[in-house]
DRENKEVEX-408047 format. One record per residue: x, y, z of N, C-alpha, C in turn; residue in one letter; residue number from 1. Coordinates in Angstrom, 3 decimals, m for minus. Example, Ala and Ser with C-alpha at 12.3 -4.5 7.8 and 13.67 -1.06 7.14 Angstrom:
2
[[13.190; m5.690; 7.800]; [12.300; m4.500; 7.800]; [13.200; m3.300; 7.800]; A; 1]
[[12.850; m2.250; 7.080]; [13.670; m1.060; 7.140]; [12.900; 0.030; 7.870]; S; 2]
//
This chain:
87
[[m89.616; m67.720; m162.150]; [m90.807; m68.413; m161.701]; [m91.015; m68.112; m160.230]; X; 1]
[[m92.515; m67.748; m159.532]; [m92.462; m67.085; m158.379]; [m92.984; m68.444; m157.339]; X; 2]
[[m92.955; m68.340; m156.264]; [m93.242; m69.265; m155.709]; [m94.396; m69.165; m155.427]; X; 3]
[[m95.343; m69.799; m155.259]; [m96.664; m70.204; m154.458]; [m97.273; m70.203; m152.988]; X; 4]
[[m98.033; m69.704; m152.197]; [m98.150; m70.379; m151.334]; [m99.553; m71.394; m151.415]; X; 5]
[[m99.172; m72.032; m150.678]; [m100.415; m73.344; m150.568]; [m100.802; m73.993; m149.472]; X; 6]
[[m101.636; m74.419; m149.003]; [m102.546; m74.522; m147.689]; [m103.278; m75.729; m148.417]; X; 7]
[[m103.234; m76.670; m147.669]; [m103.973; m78.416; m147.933]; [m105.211; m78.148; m147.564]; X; 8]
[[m106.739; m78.155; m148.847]; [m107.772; m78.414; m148.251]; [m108.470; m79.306; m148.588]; X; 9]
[[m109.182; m80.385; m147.916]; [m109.338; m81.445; m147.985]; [m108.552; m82.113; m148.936]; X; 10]
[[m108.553; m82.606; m150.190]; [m107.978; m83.282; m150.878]; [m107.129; m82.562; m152.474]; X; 11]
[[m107.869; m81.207; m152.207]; [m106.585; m80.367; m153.353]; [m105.912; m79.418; m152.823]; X; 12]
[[m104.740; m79.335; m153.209]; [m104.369; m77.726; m153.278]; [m104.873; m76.489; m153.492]; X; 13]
[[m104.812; m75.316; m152.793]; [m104.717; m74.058; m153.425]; [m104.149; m73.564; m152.722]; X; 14]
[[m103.940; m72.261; m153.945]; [m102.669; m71.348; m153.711]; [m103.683; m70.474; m152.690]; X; 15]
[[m102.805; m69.534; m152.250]; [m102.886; m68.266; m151.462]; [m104.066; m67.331; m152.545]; X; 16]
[[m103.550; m67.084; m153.484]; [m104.380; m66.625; m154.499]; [m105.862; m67.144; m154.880]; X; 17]
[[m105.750; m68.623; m154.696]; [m107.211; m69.115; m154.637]; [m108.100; m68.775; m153.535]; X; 18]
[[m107.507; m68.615; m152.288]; [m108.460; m68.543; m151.287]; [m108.927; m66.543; m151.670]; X; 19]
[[m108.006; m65.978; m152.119]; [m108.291; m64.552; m152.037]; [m109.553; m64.191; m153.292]; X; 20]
[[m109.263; m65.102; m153.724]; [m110.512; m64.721; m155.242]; [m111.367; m65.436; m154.766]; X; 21]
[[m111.595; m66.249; m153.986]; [m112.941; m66.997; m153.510]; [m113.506; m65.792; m152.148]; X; 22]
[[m112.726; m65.745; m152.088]; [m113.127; m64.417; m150.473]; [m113.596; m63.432; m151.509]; X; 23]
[[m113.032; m62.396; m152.791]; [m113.415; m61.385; m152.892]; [m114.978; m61.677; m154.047]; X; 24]
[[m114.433; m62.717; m154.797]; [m115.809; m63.708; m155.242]; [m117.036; m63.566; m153.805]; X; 25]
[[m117.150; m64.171; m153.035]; [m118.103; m63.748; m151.855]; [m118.524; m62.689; m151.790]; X; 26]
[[m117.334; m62.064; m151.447]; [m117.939; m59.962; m150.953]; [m118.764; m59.694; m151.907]; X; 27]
[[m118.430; m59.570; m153.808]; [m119.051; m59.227; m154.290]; [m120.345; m59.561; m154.413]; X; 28]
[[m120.545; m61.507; m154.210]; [m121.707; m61.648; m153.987]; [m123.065; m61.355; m152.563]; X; 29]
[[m122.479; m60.755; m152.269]; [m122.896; m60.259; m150.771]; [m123.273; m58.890; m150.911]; X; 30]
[[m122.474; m58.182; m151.987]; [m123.086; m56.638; m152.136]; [m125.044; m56.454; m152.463]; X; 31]
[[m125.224; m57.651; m152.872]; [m126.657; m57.063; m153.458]; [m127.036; m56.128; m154.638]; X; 32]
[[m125.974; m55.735; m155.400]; [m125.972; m54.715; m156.275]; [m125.613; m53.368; m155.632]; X; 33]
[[m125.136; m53.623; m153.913]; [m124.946; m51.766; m153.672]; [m123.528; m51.901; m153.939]; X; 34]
[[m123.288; m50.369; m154.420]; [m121.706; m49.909; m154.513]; [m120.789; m50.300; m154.079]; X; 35]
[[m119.728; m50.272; m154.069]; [m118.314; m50.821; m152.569]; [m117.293; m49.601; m153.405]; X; 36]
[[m116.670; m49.544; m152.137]; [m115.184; m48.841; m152.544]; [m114.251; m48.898; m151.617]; X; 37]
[[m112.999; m48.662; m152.076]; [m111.915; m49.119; m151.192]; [m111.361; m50.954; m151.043]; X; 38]
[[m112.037; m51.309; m151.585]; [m111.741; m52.706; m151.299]; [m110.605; m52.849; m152.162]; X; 39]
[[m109.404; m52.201; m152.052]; [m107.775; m53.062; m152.652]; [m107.522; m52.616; m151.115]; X; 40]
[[m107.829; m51.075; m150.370]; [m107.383; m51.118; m149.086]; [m107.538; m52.506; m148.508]; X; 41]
[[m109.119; m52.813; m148.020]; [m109.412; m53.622; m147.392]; [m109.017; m54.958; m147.509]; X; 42]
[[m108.541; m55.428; m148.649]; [m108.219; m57.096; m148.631]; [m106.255; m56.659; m148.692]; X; 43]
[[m105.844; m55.407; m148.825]; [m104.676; m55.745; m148.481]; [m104.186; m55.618; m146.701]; X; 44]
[[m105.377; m54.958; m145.931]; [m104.972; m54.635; m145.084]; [m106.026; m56.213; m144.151]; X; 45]
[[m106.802; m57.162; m144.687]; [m107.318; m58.122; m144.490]; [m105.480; m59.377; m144.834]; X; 46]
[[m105.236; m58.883; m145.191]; [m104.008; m60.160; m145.543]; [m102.465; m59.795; m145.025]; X; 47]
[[m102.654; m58.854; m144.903]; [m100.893; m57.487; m144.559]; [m101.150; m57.844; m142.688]; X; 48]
[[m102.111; m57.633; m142.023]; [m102.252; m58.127; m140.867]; [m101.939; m59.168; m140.285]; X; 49]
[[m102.455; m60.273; m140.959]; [m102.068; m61.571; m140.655]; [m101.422; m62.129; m140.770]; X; 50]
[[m100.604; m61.953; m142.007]; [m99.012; m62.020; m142.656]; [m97.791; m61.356; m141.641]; X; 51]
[[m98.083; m60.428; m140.932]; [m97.414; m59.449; m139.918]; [m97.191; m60.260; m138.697]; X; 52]
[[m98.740; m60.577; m138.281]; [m98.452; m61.474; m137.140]; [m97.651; m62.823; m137.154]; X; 53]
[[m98.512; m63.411; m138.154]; [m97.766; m65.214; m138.007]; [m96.252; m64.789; m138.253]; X; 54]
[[m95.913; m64.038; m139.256]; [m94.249; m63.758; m139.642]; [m93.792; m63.798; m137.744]; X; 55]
[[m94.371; m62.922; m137.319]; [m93.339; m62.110; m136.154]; [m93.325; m63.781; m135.518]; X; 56]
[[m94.441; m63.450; m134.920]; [m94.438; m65.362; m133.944]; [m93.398; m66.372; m134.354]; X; 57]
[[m93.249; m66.438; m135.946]; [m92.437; m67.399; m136.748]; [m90.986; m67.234; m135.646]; X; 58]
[[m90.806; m66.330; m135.650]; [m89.270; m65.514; m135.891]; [m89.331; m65.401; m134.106]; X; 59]
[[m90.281; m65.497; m133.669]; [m90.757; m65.430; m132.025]; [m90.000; m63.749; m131.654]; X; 60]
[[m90.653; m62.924; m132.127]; [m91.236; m61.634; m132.002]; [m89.633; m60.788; m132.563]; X; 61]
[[m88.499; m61.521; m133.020]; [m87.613; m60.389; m133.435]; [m88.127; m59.965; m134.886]; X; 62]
[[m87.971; m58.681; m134.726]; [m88.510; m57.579; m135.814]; [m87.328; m57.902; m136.794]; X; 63]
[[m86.069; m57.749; m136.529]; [m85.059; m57.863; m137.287]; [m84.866; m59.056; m138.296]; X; 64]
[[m85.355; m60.491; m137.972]; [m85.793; m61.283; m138.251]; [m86.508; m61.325; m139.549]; X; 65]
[[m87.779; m61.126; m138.984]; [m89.215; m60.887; m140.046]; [m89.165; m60.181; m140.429]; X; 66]
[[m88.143; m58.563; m140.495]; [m87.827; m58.239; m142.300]; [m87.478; m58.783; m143.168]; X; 67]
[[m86.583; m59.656; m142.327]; [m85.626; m60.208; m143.387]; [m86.560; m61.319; m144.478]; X; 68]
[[m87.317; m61.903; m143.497]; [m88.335; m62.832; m144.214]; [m89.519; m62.334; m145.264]; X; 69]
[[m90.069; m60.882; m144.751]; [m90.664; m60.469; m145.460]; [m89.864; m59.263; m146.468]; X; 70]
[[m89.246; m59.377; m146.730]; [m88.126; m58.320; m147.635]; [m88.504; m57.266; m147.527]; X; 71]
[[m88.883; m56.606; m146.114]; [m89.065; m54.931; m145.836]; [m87.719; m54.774; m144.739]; X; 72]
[[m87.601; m53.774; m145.158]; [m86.158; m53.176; m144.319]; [m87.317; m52.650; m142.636]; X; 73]
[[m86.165; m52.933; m141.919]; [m86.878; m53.155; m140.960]; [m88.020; m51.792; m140.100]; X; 74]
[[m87.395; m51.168; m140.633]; [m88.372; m49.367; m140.522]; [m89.625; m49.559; m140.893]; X; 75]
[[m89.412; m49.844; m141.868]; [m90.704; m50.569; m142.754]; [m91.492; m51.354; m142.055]; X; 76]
[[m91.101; m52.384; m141.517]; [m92.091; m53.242; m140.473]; [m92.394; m52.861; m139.926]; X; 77]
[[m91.526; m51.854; m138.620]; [m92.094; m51.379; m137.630]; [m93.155; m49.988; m137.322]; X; 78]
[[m93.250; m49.764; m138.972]; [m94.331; m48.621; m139.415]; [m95.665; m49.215; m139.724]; X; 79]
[[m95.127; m50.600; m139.770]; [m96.537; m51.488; m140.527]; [m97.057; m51.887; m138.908]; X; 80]
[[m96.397; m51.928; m138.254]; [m96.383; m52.696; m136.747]; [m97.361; m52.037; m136.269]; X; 81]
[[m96.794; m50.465; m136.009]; [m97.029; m49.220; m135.433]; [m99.067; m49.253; m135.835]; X; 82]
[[m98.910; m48.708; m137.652]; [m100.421; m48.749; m138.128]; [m101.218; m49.392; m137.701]; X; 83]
[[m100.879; m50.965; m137.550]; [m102.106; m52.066; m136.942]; [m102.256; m52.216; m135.483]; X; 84]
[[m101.453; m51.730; m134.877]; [m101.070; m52.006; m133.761]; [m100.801; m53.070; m133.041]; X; 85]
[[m99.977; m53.286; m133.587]; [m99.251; m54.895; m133.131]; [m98.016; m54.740; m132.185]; X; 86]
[[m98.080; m55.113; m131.217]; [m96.712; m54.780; m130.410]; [m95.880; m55.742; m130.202]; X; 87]
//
């Protein structure tokens, strides 16, 4: 059984997953009927960002740390670091 994340809004729960299907629910309604593409890039690199930052801050900026939390060996982070440019 996987764990959840969850964020209190006003008076229910939702998961992490709820807010992402209500966001990509939007986009689509926002297209107007024109095309889109790329959007698994864009909402992973919309959520991989922010997940990057709050982790590091968590951990108050050790990299070594926030692999461990995010289960990437730490090369790995600091390639993800590198891409967004997060220092």
């Amino acid at each position: 059984m996987g764990t959840h994340l969850t964020h209190k809004v006003t008076d229910s729960e939702q998961t992490l997953s709820d807010h992402v299907r209500h966001c990509v629910e939007d986009y689509f309604s926002h297209l107007n009927g024109h095309d889109s593409s790329g959007l698994y890039h864009l909402v992973l690199a919309e959520v991989e960002r922010p997940l990057l930052e709050t982790t590091l801050k968590h951990c108050d900026y050790n990299q070594s740390k926030a692999a461990i939390i995010l289960g990437l060996s730490r090369s790995t982070l600091r390639k993800k670091l590198e891409n967004y440019g997060i220092g």
